[in-house]
N, C-alpha and C positions, 0 to 999 in steps of 0.2 A: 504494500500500500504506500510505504513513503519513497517508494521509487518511482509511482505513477507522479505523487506528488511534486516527488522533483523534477519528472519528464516534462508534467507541465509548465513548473517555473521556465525549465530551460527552452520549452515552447515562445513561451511569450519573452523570454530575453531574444530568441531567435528573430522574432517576431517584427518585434522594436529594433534589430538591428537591423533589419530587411528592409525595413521603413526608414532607416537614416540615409540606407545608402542609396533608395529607390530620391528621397528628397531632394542628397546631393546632387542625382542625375538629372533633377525636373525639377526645378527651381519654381514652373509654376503649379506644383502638384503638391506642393511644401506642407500645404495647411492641410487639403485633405490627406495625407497621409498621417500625419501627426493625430489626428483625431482616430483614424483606424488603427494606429496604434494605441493608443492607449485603451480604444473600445477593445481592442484584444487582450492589454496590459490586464484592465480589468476582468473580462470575462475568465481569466486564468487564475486572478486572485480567489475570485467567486468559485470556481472550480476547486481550488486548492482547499480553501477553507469548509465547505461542503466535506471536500472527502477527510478534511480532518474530523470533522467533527462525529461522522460516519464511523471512522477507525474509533474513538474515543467512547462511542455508544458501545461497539463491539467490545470493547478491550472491558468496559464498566460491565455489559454481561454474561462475560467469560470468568470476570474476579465474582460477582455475584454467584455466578452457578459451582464454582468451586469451595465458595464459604458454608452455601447451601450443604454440598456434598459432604465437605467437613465437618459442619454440625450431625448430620442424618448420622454419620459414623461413628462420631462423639458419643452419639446416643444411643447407638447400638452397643458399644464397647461398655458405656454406664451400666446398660441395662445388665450385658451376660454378668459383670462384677458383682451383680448386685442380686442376681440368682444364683451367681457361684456361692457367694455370703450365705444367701441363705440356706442352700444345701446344705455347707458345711456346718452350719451350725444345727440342723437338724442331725447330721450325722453326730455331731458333738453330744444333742441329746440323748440319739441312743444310745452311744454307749456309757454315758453317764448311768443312761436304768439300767443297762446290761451289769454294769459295777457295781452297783448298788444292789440288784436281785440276787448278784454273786454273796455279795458280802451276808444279804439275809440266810442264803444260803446254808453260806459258812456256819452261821450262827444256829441254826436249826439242826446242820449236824452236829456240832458240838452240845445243843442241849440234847439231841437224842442219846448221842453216847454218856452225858452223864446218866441219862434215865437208864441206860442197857447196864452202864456201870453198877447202877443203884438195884433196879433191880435181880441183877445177879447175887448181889453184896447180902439182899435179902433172901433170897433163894438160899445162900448157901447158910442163912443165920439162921432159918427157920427149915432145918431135914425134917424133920418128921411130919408132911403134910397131907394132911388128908386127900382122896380122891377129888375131890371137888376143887380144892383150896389148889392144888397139883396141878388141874386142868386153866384154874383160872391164871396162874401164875405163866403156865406156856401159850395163853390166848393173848398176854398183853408181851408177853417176849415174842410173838409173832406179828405184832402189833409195830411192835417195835422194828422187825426185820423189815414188814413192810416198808412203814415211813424211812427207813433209810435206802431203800431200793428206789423209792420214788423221788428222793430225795435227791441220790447218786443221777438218776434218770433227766430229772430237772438241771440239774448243775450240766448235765452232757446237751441236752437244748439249748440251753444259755449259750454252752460254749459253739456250738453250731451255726445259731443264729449270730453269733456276735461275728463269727467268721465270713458269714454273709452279709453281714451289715456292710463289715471293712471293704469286701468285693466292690460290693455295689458303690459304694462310698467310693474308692477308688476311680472305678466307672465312670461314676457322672461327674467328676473332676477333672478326668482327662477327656471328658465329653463335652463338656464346656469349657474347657482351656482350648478344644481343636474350632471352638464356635467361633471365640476372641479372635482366636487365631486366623480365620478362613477369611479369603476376601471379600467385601461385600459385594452381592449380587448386583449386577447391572439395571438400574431403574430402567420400564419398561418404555417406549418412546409415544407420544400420545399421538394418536391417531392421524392422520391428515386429514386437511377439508374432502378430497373427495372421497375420504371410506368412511367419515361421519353422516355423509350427505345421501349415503344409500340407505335404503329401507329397510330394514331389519325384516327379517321371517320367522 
């Protein structure tokens, strides 16, 4: 563009010189010629300035449509951060309860085995026990077997789910880190006047 620009300038210097030398040869052509130069002198200014101003509109919405695209990305890139954030902090919760169900866990075995403890202690303090008192005594020591089997059973859940959790958690970290990452899609081009102007079916 600023090459037409200067083509022109050098037009009309061309112009005006064409016109000095046409003058010098025609003494009486002097006046009009000086007039047709400068009516060209001008028409070239008017030319020039048009197309600057043309370049200057282009060049303002070409920085506009880039600031555009800038922010759209801006806001993409906020957005995955801001649902990587929240993943991870959901993942944070679960294992939080996963630590925390361990810990009860913990503690439920440890009261059972006082209770297996206790009740053996009694067992062996009281030999002489009737049939009944005998039966009742091995109804709550299987009582006992159970809740530590379901117990053991439990803690082996936990530990599976927690293992899964971490997978998945994994997962959608590196699932939304290749989001960030990924180039943005090419906005689509809106239609032109003549494929607006057909009739839809």
């Amino acid at each position: 563009m600023l090459t037409a620009v200067m083509a022109l300038v050098g037009l009309a210097i061309g112009a005006t010189v064409a016109t000095g030398l046409l003058m010098l040869r025609s003494g009486s052509r002097v006046h009009v010629a000086e007039r047709e130069a400068e009516t060209i002198r001008r028409e070239a200014q008017i030319e020039a300035r048009e197309l600057a101003v043309k370049l200057r509109a282009e060049v303002e919405a070409e920085v506009s449509d880039r600031r555009a695209e800038a922010a759209r990305i801006e806001a993409q890139v906020t957005a995955a951060e801001h649902e990587l954030e929240r993943k991870v902090t959901e993942v944070e919760r679960r294992e939080q309860g996963l630590n925390d169900r361990e810990v009860h866990v913990k503690q439920l075995q440890e009261e059972l085995k006082a209770a297996k403890d206790q009740a053996l202690g009694e067992l062996e303090r009281v030999g002489g026990l009737t049939v009944a008192e005998a039966k009742s005594h091995l109804l709550e020591r299987s009582q006992d077997l159970i809740r530590h089997e379901l117990a053991r059973a439990v803690r082996q859940q936990e530990e599976e789910a927690r293992t899964e959790s971490r997978r998945r958690a994994r997962a959608l970290i590196a699932d939304a880190l290749q989001r960030v990452a990924a180039p943005p899609a090419t906005p689509p081009r809106p239609p032109s006047a003549s494929s607006s102007s057909r009739p839809t079916t």
